[in-house]
C-alpha positions as CSV (number, residue, x, y, z in Angstrom):
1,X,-132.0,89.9,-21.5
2,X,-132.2,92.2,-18.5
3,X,-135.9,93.0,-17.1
4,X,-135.6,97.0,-17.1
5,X,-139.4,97.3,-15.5
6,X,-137.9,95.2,-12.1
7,X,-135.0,98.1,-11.8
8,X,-137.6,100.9,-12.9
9,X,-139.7,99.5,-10.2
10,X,-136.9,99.1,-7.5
11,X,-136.3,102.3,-7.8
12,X,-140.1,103.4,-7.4
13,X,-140.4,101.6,-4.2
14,X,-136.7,103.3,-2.8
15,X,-138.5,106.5,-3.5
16,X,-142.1,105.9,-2.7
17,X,-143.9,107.0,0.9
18,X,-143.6,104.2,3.7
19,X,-147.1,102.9,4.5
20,X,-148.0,103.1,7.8
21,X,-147.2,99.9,10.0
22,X,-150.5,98.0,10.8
23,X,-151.6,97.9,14.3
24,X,-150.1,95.1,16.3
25,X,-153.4,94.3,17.5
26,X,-156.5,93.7,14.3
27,X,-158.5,95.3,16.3
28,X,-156.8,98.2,17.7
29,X,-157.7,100.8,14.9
30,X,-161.7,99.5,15.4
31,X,-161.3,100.0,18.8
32,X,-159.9,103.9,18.8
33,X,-163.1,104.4,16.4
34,X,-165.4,102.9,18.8
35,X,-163.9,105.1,21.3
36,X,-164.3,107.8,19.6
37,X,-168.0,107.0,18.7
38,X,-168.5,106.2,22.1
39,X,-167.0,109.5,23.7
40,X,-169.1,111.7,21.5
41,X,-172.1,109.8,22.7
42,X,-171.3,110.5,25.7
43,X,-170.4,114.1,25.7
44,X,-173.9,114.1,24.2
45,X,-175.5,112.4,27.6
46,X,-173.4,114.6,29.8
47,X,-174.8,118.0,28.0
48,X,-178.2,116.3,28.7
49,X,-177.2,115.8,32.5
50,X,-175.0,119.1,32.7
51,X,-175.9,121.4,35.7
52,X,-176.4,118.3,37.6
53,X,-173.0,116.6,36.6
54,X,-171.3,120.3,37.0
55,X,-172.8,120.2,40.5
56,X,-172.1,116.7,42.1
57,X,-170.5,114.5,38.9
58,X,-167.9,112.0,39.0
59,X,-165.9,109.3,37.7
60,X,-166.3,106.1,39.4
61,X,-164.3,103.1,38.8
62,X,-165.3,99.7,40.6
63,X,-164.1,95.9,40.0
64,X,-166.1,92.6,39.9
65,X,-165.0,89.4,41.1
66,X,-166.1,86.5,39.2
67,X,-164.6,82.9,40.0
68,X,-162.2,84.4,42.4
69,X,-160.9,86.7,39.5
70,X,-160.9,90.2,40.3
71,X,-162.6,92.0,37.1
72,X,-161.9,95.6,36.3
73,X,-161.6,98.4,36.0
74,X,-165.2,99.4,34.9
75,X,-166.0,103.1,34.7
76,X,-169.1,105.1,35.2
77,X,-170.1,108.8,35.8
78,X,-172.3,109.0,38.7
79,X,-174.3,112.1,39.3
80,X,-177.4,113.1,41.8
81,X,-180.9,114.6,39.8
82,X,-183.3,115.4,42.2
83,X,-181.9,114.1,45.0
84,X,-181.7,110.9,43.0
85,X,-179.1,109.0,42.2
86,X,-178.3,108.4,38.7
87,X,-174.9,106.7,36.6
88,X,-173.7,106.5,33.0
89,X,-171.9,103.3,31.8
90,X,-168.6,104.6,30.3
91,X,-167.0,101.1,30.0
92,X,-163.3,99.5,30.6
93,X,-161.6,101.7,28.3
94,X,-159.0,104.4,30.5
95,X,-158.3,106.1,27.8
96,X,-162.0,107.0,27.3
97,X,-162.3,107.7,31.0
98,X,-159.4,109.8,31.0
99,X,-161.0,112.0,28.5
100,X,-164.1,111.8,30.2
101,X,-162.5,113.1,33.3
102,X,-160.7,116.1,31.6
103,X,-164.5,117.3,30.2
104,X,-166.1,116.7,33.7
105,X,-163.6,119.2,35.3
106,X,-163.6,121.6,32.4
107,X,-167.8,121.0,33.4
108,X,-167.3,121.6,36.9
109,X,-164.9,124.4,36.9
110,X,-167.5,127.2,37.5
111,X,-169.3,125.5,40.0
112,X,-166.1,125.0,42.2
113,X,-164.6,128.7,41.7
114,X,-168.5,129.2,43.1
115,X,-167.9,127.2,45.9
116,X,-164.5,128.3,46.5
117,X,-165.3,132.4,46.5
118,X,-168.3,131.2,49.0
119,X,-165.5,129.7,51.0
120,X,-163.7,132.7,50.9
121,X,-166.0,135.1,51.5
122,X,-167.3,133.1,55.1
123,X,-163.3,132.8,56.2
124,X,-162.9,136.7,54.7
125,X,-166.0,137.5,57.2
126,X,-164.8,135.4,59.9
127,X,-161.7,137.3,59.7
128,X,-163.2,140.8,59.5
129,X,-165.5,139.6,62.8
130,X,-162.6,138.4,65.0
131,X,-160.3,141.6,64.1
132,X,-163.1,143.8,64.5
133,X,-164.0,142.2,68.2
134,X,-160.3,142.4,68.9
135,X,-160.5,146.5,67.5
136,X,-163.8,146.6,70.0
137,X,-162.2,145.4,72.7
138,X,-158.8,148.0,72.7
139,X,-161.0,151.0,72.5
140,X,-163.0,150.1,75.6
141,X,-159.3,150.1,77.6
142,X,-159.4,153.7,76.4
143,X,-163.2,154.7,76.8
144,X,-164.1,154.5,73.2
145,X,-167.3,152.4,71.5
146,X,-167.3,151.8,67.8
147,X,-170.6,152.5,66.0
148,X,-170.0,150.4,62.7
149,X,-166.5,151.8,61.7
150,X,-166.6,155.3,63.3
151,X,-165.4,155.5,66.7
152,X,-167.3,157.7,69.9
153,X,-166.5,158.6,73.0
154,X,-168.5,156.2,75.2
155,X,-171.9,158.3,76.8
156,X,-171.9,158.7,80.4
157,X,-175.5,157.3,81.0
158,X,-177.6,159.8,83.7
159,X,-180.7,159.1,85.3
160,X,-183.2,161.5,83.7
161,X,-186.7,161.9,84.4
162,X,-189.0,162.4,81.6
163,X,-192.0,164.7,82.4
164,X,-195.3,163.8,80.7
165,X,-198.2,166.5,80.0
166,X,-196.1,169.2,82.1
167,X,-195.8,167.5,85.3
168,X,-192.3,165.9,86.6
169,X,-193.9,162.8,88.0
170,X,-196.5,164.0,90.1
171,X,-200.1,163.5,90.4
């Protein structure tokens, strides 16, 4: 006698969803969790130290050598407070640090457009003073001073007496 639940189940499992492979390490799936975990802490920390991360933060990644064995990469976001130094332990992970790195810059974006319109601004300045010397300097060929942006005919400069109480000089 034939087993019909073996071909009714055959048939199921032809059908049915494929589960998802397992990690091919145990602990990989624990480990993107932990990330996880450990990046939201973080974000938390960084919203704590914002303006000062915004202002001088980064991502530092340094190596140990133990035995002769060079250890690493461990990652940490340094920032100044006060004039003082300060760091957050991020860890080995890179993928974590990469993530890290793209919130840092979305944090520091206003502070460097800052910067970089202040930079602009002194070579826009710069600019304006050179040209305006160089201006200056081709109306005096032709006898002409510029007062701010409006341009005069240079004053011939005549020795004048000035009288005081009525008299021209003399006492």
């Amino acid at each position: 006698m034939k087993n019909t639940f073996d071909a009714k189940f055959k048939s199921l499992r032809k059908t049915a969803p494929k589960k998802p492979s397992p990690p091919a390490h145990p602990e990989q799936a624990f480990r993107g969790e932990r990330a996880d975990f450990t990046f939201k802490a973080l974000r938390k920390r960084l919203r704590a130290a914002g303006r000062a991360l915004a202002e001088s933060g980064t991502l530092e990644a340094t190596w140990r050598t133990y035995r002769g064995r060079r250890l690493g990469p461990y990652f940490r976001l340094a920032y100044r407070r006060r004039g003082r130094r300060k760091s957050i332990y991020v860890g080995r992970s890179a993928e974590l640090a990469g993530r890290l790195r793209q919130l840092l810059a979305a944090l520091r974006a206003p502070a460097e457009e800052r910067r970089q319109l202040r930079r602009l601004r002194a070579a826009a300045r710069r600019a304006l003073g050179t040209q305006k010397a160089a201006w200056q300097a081709a109306l005096a060929r032709h006898g002409l001073v510029a007062k701010g942006y409006e341009i005069r005919a240079r004053q011939q400069h005549r020795n004048r007496t000035y009288r005081s109480n009525g008299t021209d000089g003399a006492h």
